[in-house]
C-alpha positions in Angstrom: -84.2 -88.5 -180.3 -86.2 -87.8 -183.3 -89.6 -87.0 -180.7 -87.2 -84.5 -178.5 -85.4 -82.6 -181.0 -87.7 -83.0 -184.2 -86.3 -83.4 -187.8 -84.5 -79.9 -187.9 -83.0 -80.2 -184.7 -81.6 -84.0 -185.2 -80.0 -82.5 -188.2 -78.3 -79.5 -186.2 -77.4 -81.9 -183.7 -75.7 -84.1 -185.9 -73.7 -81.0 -187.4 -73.0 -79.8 -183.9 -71.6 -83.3 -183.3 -69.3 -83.3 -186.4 -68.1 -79.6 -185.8 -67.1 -80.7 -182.3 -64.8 -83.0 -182.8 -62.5 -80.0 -184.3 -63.1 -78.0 -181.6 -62.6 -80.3 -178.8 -62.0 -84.0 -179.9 -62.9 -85.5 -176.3 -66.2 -83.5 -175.9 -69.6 -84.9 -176.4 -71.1 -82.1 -178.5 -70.9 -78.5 -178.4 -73.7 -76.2 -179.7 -73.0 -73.3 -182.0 -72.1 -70.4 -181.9 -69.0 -71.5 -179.3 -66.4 -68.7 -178.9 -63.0 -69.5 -177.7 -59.6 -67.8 -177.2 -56.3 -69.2 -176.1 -57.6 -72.6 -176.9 -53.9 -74.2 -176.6 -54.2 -73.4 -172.8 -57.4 -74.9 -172.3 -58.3 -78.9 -171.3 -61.0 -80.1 -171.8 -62.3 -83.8 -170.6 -64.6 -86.9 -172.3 -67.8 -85.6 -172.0 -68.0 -81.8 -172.2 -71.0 -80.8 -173.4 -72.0 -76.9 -173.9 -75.6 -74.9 -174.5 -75.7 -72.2 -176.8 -73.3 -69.1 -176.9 -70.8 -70.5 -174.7 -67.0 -68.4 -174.1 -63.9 -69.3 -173.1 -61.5 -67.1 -172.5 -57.5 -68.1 -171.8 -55.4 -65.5 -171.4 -51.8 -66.3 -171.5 -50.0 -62.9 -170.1 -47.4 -64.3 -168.2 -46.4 -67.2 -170.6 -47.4 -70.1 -168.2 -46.2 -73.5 -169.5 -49.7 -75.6 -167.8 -53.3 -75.1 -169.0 -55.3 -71.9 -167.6 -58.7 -73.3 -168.1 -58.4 -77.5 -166.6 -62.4 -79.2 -167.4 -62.6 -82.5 -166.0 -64.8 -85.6 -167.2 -68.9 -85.2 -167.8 -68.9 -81.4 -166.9 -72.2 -79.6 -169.1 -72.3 -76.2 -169.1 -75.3 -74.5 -170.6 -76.4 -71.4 -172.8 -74.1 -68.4 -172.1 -71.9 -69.6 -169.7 -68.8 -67.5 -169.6 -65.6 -68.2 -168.6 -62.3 -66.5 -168.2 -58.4 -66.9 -167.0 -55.3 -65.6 -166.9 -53.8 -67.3 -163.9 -56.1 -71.1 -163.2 -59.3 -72.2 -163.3 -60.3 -75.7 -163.0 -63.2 -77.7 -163.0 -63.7 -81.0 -161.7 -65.9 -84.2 -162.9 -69.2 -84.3 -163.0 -69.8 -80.9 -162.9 -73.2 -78.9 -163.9 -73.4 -75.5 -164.5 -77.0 -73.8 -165.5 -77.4 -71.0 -168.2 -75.8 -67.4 -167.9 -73.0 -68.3 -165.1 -69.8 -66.3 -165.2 -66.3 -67.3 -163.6 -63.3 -65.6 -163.6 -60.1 -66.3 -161.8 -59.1 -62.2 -162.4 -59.8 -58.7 -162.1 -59.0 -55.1 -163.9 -57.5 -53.3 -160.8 -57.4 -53.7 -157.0 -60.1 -52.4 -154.8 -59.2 -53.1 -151.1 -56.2 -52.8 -149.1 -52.8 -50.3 -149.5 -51.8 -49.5 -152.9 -55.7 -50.1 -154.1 -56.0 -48.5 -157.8 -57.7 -45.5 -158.0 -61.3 -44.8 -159.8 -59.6 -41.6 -161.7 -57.7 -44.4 -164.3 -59.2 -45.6 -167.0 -60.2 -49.7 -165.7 -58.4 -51.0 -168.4 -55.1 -49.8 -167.9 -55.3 -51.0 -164.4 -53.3 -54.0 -163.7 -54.6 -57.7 -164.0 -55.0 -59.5 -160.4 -55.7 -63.0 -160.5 -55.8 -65.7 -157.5 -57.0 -69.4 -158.8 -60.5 -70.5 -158.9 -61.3 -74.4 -158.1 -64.8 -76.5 -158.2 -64.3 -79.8 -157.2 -66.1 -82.6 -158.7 -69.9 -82.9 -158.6 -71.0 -79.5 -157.7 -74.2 -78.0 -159.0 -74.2 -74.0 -160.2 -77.8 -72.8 -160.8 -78.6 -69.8 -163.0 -77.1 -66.3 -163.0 -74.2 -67.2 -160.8 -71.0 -65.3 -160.7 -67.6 -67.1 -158.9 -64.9 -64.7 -158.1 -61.3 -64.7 -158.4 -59.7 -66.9 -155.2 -62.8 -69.2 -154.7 -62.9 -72.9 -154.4 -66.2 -74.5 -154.3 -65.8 -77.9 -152.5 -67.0 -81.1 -153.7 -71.0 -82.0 -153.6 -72.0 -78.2 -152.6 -74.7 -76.4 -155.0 -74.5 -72.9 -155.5 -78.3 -71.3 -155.7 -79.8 -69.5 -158.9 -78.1 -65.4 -159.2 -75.6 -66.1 -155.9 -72.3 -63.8 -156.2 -69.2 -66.0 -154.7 -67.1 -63.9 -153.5 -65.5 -66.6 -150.8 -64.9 -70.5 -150.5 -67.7 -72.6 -150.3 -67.2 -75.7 -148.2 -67.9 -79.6 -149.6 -71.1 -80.9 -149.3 -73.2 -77.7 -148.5 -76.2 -75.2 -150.0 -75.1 -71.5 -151.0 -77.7 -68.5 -151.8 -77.2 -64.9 -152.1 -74.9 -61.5 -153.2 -72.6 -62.4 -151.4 -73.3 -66.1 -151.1 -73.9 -67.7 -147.6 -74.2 -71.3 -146.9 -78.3 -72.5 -145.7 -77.6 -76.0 -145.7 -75.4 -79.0 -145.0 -75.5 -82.2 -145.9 -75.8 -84.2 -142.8 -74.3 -88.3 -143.7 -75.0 -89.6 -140.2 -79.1 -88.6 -141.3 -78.5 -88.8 -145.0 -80.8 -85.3 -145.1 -79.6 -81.3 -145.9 -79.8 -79.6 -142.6 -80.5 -75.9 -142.8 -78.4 -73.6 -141.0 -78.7 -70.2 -139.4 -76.9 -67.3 -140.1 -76.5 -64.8 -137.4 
C-alpha cells in the first residue's frame, strides 16, 4: 500500500478509514469531502466504498417509513458521483459506477402528456414527479452517465461512458448513447457479447 498511495496518502487513507466508520459503519472507506442529506433514509451495505466529492441526496417529502436511497454489498462509486431521491432508488451488489455519474429517481415538473407544466413557472415551484429507479446486482456504469427517473437497469448490463438512460435496460446487455440503446448481448450458449443492430 505504502508503493500505491505514498506516505501522505496512507496517512489520508487511514483518516478516511476512521472518519467512515461515523458516517457509514458497514462501508469500507469513504473519501472526503462526502456530502449527505437525509442520511436516516439511506442503507448502505458492507463494502461501500466512494471516490472523491461524492452526494447523496434523500429527500423525505412524503414521510415514507422505508429507506429512499437502498446500496447493496461491495457497490464502489467514484469521484463525483451524485445521487438523489425522493420516492426509491436502489442499488444492488456488486455494483460499479465510474466518476461523474448522476441518478435521480425525480424531476421538477412534468414535460409530456395532458396537464404537462408549463415553461412560464418558475422550475422550482413545479411539482416533484418521481417513479423508482433500480440496478440490479453486478452492473457496470462508465463515466458521465445520467439514469432517469423510472429506469431499471437489469442484472450484468454495462452502461457505456456519457449514455443518458432515459428507459429500462435489459439483464445481461451493452448500452451507449443520449438516449441509450442496447449494441450488445451477452450470448451464454457462446459465452461471447453479440452486437446488435438498431434499425
Amino acid at each position: 500500500m505504502l508503493k500505491t498511495y505514498g506516505l501522505l496518502g496512507l496517512i489520508q487513507l487511514l483518516y478516511f478509514k476512521v472518519r467512515t466508520k461515523f458516517v457509514f459503519s458497514k462501508a469500507r472507506i469513504i473519501r472526503f469531502p462526502f456530502r449527505i442529506r437525509g442520511k436516516q433514509c439511506i442503507t448502505v451495505g458492507d463494502g461501500f466504498t466512494t471516490g472523491f466529492n461524492c452526494r447523496l441526496d434523500a429527500f423525505n417529502i412524503n414521510n415514507r417509513s422505508e429507506p429512499l436511497i437502498t446500496i447493496g454489498k461491495n457497490v464502489q462509486i467514484n469521484d463525483d458521483v451524485h445521487i438523489g431521491a425522493t420516492e426509491k432508488i436502489e442499488i444492488h451488489d456488486n455494483v460499479l459506477i465510474a466518476s461523474k455519474v448522476f441518478i435521480t429517481d425525480h424531476n421538477h415538473g412534468k414535460y409530456s402528456g395532458p396537464g404537462a407544466d408549463s415553461p412560464k413557472t418558475i422550475p422550482d415551484d413545479r411539482p416533484i414527479y418521481s417513479s423508482p429507479v433500480v440496478i440490479e446486482k453486478n452492473v457496470w456504469i462508465g463515466e458521465f452517465v445520467s439514469i432517469l427517473p423510472g429506469v431499471t437497469i437489469g442484472e450484468g448490463s454495462v452502461v457505456g461512458t456519457m449514455s443518458v438512460v432515459n428507459k429500462s435496460v435489459p439483464p445481461f446487455c451493452i448500452v451507449v448513447g443520449s438516449p441509450a440503446r442496447i449494441v450488445k448481448k451477452f450470448d451464454f450458449d457462446k459465452n461471447e457479447w453479440i452486437s446488435v443492430k438498431n434499425d
